[in-house]
C-alpha positions as CSV (number, residue, x, y, z in Angstrom):
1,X,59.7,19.8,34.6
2,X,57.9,16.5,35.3
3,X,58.4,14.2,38.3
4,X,57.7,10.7,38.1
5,X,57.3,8.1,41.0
6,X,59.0,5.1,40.7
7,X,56.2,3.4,39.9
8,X,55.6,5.6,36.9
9,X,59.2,5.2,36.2
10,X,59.3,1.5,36.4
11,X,56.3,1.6,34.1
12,X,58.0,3.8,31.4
13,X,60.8,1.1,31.7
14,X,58.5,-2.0,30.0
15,X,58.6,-2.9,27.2
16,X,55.6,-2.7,24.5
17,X,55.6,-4.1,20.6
18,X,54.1,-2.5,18.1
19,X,53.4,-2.6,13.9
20,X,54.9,0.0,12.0
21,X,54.2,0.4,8.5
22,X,57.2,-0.1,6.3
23,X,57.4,1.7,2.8
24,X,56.3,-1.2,0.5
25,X,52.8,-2.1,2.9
26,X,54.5,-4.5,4.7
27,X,54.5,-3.9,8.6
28,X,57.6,-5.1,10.8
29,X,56.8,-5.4,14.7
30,X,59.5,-3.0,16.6
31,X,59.9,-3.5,20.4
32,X,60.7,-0.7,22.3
33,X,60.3,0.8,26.4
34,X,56.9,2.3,26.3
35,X,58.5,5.9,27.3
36,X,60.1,5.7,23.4
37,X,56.6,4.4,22.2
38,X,55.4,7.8,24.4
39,X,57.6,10.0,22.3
40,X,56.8,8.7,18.8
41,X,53.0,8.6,19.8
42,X,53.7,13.0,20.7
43,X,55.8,13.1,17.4
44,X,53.4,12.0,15.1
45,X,50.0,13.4,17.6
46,X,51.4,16.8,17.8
47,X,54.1,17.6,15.1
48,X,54.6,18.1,11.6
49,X,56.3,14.7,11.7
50,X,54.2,11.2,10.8
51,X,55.2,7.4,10.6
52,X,56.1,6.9,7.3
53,X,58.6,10.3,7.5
54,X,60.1,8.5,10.6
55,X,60.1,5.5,9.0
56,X,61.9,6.9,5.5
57,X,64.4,8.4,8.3
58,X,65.4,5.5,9.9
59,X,66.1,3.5,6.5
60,X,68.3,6.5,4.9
61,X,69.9,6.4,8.5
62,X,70.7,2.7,8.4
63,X,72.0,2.7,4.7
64,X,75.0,5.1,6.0
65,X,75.0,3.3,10.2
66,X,75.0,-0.2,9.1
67,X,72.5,-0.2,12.1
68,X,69.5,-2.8,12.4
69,X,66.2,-1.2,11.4
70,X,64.7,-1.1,15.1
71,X,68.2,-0.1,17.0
72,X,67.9,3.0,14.3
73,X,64.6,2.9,15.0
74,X,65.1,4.5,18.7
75,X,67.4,6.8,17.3
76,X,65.7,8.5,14.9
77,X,62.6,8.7,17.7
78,X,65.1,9.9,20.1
79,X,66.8,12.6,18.4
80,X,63.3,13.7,16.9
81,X,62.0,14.0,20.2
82,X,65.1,15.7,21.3
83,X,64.7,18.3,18.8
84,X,61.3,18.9,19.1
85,X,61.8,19.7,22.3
86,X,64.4,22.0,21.8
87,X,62.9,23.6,19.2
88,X,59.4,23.4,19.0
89,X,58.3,25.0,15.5
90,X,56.8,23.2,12.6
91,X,60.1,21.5,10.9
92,X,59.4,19.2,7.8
93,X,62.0,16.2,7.8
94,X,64.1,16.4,5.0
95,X,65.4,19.7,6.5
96,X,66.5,17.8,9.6
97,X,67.7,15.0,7.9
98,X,71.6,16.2,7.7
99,X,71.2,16.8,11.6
100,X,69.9,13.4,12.2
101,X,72.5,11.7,10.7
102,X,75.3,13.7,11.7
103,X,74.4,13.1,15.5
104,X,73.7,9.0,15.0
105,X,77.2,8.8,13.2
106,X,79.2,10.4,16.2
107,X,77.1,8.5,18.5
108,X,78.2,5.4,16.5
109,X,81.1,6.4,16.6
């Protein structure tokens, strides 16, 4: 277990923009706390999972959420990270997928 000061904490807290790559070439800027920013950076450092997986999540998630892209966005980076952590063994996306959205639909809920 990690301990932060508050410092570190308040840091985590700010927020950062960033490009992501959307499917068609296009890039969207998503803002998010740099502590999800931290996640996704481990996720696609040091997993089986990439950008453009995440990003293929998020959309299939927001066609059944009505979410916004970057709201879904979190998520998606969220629950990944979650499970990762949880379960850390090489897991390819589409396998998770039915997980993913079960969790963001009764969180939605």
């Amino acid at each position: 277990m990690a301990f932060y000061t508050e410092k570190q904490m308040d840091d985590f807290l700010q927020s950062e923009e960033r490009n992501i790559t959307m499917p068609d070439g296009s890039s969207l800027i998503v803002n998010g706390s740099r502590l999800m920013w931290k996640h996704f950076d481990f996720l696609v450092d040091y997993t089986s999972f990439n950008e453009a997986n995440i990003v293929k999540t998020t959309f299939s998630s927001c066609a059944e959420t009505n979410l916004l892209f970057e709201a879904q966005f979190h998520e998606v980076v969220g629950f990944l990270s979650s499970f990762n952590r949880h379960h850390p063994v090489s897991i390819t996306l589409p396998e998770l997928l039915p997980s993913i959205k079960r969790k963001i639909l009764s969180s939605s809920a």
